[in-house]
C-alpha positions as CSV (number, residue, x, y, z in Angstrom):
1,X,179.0,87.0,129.7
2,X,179.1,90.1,128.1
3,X,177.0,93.0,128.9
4,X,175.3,95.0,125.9
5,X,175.0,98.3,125.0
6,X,171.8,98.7,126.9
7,X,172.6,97.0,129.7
8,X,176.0,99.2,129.9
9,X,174.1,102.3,129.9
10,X,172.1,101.5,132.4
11,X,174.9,100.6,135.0
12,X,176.8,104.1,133.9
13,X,173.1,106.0,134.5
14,X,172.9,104.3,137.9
15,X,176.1,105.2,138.8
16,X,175.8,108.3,137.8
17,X,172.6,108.8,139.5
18,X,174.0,107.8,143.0
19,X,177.6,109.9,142.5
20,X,177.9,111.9,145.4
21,X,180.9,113.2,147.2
22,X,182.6,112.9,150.5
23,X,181.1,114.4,153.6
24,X,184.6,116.8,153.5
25,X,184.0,118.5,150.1
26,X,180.9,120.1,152.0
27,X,183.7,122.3,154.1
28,X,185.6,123.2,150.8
29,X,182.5,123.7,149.0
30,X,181.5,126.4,151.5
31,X,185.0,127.9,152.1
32,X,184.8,128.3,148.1
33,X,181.4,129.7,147.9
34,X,182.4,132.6,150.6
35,X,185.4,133.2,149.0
36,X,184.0,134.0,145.9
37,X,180.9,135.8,147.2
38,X,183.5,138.0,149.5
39,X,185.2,138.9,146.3
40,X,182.5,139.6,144.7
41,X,181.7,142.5,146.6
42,X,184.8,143.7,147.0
43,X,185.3,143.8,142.7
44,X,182.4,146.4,143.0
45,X,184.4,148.9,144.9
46,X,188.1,148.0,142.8
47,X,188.0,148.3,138.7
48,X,188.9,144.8,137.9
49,X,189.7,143.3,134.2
50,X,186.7,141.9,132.3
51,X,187.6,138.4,132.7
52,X,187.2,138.6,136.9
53,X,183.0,138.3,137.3
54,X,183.2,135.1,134.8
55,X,185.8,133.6,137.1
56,X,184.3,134.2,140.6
57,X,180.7,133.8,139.3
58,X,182.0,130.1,138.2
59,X,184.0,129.7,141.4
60,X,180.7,130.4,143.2
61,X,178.4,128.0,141.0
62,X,180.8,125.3,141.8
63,X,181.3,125.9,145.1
64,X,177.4,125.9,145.8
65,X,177.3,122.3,143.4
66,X,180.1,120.9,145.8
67,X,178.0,121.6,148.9
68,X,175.1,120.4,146.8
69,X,176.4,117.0,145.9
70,X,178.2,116.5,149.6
71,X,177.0,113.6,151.6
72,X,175.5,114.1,155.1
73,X,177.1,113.0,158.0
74,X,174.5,110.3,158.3
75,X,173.4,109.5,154.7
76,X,170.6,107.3,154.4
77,X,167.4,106.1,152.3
78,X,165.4,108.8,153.8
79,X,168.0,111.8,153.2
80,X,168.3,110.8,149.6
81,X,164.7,110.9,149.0
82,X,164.7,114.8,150.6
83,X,167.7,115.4,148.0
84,X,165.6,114.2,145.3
85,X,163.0,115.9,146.8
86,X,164.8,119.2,146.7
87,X,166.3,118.7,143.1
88,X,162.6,118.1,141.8
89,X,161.5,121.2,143.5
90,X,164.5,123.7,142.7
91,X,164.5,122.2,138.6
92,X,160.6,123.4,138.5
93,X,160.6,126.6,140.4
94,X,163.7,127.3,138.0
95,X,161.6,126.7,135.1
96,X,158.8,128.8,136.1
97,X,161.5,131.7,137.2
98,X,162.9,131.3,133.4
99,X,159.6,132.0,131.8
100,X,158.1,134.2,134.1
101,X,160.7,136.4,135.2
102,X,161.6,138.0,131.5
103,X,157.8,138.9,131.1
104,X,158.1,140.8,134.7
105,X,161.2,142.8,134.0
106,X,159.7,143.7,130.7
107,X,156.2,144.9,132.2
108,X,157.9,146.7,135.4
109,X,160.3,148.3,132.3
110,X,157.4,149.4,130.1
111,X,156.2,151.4,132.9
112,X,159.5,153.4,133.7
113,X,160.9,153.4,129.8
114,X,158.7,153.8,127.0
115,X,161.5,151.6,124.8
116,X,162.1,148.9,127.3
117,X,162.8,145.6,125.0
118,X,162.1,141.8,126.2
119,X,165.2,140.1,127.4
120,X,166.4,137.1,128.7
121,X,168.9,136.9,131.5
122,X,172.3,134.6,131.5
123,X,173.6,131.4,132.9
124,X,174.4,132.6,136.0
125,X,170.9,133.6,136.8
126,X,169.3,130.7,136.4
127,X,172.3,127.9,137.8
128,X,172.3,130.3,141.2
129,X,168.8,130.5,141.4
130,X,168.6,126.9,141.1
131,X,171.4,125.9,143.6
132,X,170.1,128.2,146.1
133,X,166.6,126.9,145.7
134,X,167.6,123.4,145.9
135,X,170.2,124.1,149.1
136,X,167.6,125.6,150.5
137,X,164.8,123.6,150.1
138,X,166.5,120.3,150.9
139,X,167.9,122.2,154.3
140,X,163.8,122.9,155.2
141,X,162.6,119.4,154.5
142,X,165.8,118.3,156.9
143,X,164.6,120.3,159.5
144,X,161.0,119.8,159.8
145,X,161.3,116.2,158.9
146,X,164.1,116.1,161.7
């Protein structure tokens, strides 16, 4: 019988929605993360080209989504609902750091510069902030729920 468009959408959305990787990618995940953080820090003492912060900040944002979207050792019903948990948590405090935070910089800027100007901050901010958040988060609902 074949399936229709609705019903194929639904089976790629559920698969989609339970796509996790190995237990192993967590190790990579983390060896990337460091890696790029170390560098990081040492591009501030070294003039670099232009195109060096791009790469490692990307290196580090996937990184932190491969430790993100690593199974536990033991995966089960209940550690899936703390990773949901986590992800619902980390998308709303992201949302409330997006709006609130330009309004703060530009208050804390009108005090110190008379011409201070309201601006927005880039990708990076906001897909760290949210990876951190949700890392962190799901790691404090696994250890008091432990």
């Amino acid at each position: 019988m074949k399936q229709s468009i609705c019903e194929k959408e639904r089976s790629y959305v559920e698969k989609m929605n339970k796509f996790q990787l190995h237990h192993k990618f967590k190790k990579i995940g983390y060896i990337l993360s460091l890696l790029a953080f170390a560098l990081m820090i040492v591009k501030k003492f070294l003039d670099e080209p232009t195109w060096v912060k791009p790469v490692l900040s990307g290196i580090l944002l996937i990184g932190m989504l491969i430790i993100s979207l690593a199974k536990e050792k033991l995966e089960d019903e209940y550690i899936d609902s703390l990773r949901s948990q986590s992800y619902r948590i980390a998308f709303i405090l992201v949302i409330v750091y997006s709006l609130v935070q330009p309004l703060v910089n530009f208050g804390v800027g009108l005090l110190f510069d008379e011409s201070e100007k309201l601006q927005g901050f880039d990708y990076f901010q906001v897909l760290f902030y949210m990876l951190v958040v949700q890392l962190m988060v799901f790691w404090q609902l696994k250890r008091f729920n432990a």
